[in-house]
C-alpha positions in Angstrom: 0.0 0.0 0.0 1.2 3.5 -0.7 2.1 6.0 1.8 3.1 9.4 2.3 3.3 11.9 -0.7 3.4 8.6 -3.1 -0.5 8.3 -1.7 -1.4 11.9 -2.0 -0.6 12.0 -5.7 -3.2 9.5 -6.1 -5.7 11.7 -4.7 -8.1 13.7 -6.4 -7.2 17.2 -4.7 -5.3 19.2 -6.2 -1.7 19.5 -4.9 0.3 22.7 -5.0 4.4 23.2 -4.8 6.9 25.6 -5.9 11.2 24.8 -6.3 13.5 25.6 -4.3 16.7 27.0 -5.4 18.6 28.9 -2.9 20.9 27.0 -0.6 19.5 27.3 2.7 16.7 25.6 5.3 15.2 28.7 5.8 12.5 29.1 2.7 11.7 25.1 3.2 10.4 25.9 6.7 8.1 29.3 5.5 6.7 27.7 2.4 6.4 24.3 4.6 4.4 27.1 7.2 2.4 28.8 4.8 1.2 25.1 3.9 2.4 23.9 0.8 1.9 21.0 -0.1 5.1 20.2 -1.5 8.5 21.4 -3.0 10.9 20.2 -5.2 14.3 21.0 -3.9 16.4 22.0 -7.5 19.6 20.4 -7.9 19.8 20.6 -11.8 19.3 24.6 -12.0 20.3 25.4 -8.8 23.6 25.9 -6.4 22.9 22.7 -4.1 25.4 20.6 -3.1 24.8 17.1 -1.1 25.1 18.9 2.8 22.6 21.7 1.6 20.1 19.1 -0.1 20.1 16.9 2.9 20.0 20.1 5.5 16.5 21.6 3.5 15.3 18.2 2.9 15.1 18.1 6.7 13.7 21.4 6.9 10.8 20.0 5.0 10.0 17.0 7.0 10.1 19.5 10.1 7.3 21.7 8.6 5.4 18.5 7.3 6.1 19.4 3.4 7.0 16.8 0.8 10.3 17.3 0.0 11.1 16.1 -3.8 14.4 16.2 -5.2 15.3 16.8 -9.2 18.0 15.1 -9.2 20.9 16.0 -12.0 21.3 12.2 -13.1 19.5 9.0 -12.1 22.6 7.8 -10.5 21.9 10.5 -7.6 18.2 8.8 -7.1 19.9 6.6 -4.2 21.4 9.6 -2.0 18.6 11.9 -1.9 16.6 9.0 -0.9 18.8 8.2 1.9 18.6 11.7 3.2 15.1 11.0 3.3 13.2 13.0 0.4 9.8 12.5 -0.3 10.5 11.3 -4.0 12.6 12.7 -7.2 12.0 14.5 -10.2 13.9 12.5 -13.0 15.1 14.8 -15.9 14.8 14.3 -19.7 13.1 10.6 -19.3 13.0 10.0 -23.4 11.6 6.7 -23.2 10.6 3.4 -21.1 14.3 2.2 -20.7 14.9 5.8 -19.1 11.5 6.0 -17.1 12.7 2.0 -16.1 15.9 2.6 -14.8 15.0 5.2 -12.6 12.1 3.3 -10.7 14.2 0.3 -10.5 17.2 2.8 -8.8 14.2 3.9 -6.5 13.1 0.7 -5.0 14.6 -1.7 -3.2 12.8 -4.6 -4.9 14.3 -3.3 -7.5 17.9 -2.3 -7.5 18.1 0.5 -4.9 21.1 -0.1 -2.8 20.7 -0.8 0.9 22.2 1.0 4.4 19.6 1.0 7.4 22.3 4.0 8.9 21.0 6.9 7.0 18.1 9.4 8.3 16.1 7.3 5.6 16.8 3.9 7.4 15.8 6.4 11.0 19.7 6.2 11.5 19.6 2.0 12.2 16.3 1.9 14.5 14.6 0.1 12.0 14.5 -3.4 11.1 15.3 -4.2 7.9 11.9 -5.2 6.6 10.1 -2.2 8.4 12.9 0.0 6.6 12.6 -2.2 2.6 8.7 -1.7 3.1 8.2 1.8 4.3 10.6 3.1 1.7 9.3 1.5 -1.4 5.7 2.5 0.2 6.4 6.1 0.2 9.0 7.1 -2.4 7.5 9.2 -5.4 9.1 8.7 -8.7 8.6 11.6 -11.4 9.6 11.6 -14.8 10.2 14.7 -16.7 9.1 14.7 -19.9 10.4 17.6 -21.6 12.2 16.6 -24.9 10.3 16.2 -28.3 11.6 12.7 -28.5 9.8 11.6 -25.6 6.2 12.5 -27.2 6.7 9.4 -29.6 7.0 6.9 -27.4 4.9 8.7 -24.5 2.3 6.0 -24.4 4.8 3.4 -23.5 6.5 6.0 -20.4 3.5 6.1 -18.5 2.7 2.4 -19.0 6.0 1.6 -16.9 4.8 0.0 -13.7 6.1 1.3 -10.9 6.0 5.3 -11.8 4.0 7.4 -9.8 3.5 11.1 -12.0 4.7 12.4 -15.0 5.8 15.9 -14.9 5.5 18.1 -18.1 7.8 20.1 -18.4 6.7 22.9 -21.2 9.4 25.2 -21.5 11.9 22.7 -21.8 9.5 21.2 -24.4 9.5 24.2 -26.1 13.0 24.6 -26.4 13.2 21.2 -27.9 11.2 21.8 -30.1 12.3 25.2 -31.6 11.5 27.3 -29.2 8.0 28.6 -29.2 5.8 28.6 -26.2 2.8 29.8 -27.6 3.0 27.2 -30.8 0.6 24.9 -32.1 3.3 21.7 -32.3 3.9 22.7 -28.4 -0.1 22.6 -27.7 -0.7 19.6 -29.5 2.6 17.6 -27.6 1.4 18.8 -24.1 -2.1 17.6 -25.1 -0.7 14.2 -26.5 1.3 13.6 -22.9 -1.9 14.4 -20.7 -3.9 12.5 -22.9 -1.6 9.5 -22.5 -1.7 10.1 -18.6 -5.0 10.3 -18.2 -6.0 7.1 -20.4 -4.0 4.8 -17.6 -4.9 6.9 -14.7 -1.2 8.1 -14.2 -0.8 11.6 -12.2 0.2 14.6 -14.1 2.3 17.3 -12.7 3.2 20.6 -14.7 3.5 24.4 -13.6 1.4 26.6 -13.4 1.5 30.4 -13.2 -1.8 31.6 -11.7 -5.0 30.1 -10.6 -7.0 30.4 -13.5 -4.5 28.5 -15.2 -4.2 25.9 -12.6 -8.2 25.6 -13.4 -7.7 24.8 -16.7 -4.8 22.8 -16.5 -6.8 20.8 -14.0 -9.7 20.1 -16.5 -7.6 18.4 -19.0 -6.4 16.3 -16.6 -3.3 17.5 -14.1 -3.6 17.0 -10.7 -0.2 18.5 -9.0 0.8 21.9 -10.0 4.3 23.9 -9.5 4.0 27.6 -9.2 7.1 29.9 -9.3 10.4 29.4 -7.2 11.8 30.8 -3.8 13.6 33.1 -6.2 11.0 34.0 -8.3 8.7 34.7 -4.9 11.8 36.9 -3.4 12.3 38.8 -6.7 8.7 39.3 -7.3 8.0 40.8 -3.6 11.0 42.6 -3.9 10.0 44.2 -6.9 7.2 45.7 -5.7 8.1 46.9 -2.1 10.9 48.7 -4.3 8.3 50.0 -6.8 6.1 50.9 -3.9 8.6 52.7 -1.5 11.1 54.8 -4.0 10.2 53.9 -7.5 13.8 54.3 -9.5 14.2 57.3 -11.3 13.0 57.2 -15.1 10.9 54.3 -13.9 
């Protein structure tokens, strides 16, 4: 049976989280505060190093907020998992092998490597079957699908047993494929993945920037939704008290 966040993505309520980029516990513990539901702490785009990922990932169990990792390589699935995260985001999964690989590096039935000494493992308090059993309950497996090659072969990504979301991610898509957001090719790709999800009842995860889009990304199908970043909430906030106080001159 599933547990934790792995459960929750299951759920029919809609699921909010943002990224976390900047190296340090302290915007884990106000976003975990402020109740979301979950962030994904950003070591492909972001200055994390091992001792900062395991520090916020702690930061988030404290404040009772899923803490997901996106991990740089699959290879780092087993680490993150050790400090305890909630589940990984797995970049650029292109097709089955790729969306495989990283659930079988996820479980221990699978191929996940073993040490009951990590915070993971509760530091060796656990038996060994509590510890197998409670981890392969409750870690979330993600795969990004944000290259052109992976709409091709979509169908057979979410039909891999033992992943728990797909995440789209559409600017990456974008890129990909030529670099226009607003295109018709990018419209009809992102409709092609969700369409895929949907038909096998797989969750869908994929940003969203405001609440009316949230609405309408939820009606074709998405069920977890990313807004913004700890950067992007700083700058924005920023922005405007400096707008607000002493607007700059020529502004």
């Amino acid at each position: 049976m599933l547990s934790g966040f792995r459960a929750r993505l299951r759920e029919t309520e809609p699921l909010l989280g943002t990224f976390l980029k900047i190296p340090s516990t302290q915007p884990a513990e106000i976003l975990g505060q402020l109740g979301f539901d979950f962030a994904v702490i950003d070591e492909e785009h972001a200055p994390l190093n091992p001792e900062t990922t395991d520090a916020i990932v702690l930061a988030c169990r404290a404040h009772g907020m899923a803490g997901l990792v996106r991990v740089r390589t699959a290879s780092e699935i087993l680490r993150v998992l050790d400090c305890g995260a909630d589940g990984v985001l797995v970049p650029h999964v292109t097709d089955a092998r790729v969306a495989r690989e990283a659930v079988a590096r996820a479980r221990y039935a699978a191929a996940r490597g073993f040490s009951p000494s990590t915070r993971a493992g509760a530091f060796g308090t656990l038996g060994m079957a509590q510890h197998l059993a409670q981890q392969d309950a409750r870690c979330a497996v993600i795969a990004m699908i944000e290259d052109a090659e992976a709409i091709s072969t979509i169908e057979e990504i979410v039909a891999v047993e033992g992943l728990d979301a797909i995440f789209i991610g559409r600017a990456d898509l974008a890129v990909s494929m030529g670099g226009n957001l607003r295109g018709s090719d990018l419209e009809a790709a992102v409709n092609r993945v969700l369409a895929a999800a949907v038909a096998v009842g797989l969750p869908v995860m994929i940003l969203a920037a405001n609440s009316v889009e949230l609405a309408h990304l939820r009606a074709r199908g998405a069920t977890s939704f990313l807004t913004g970043s700890d950067q992007g909430f700083l700058l924005a906030s920023a922005a405007q008290a400096r707008a607000s106080f002493l607007p700059r001159p020529g502004s």
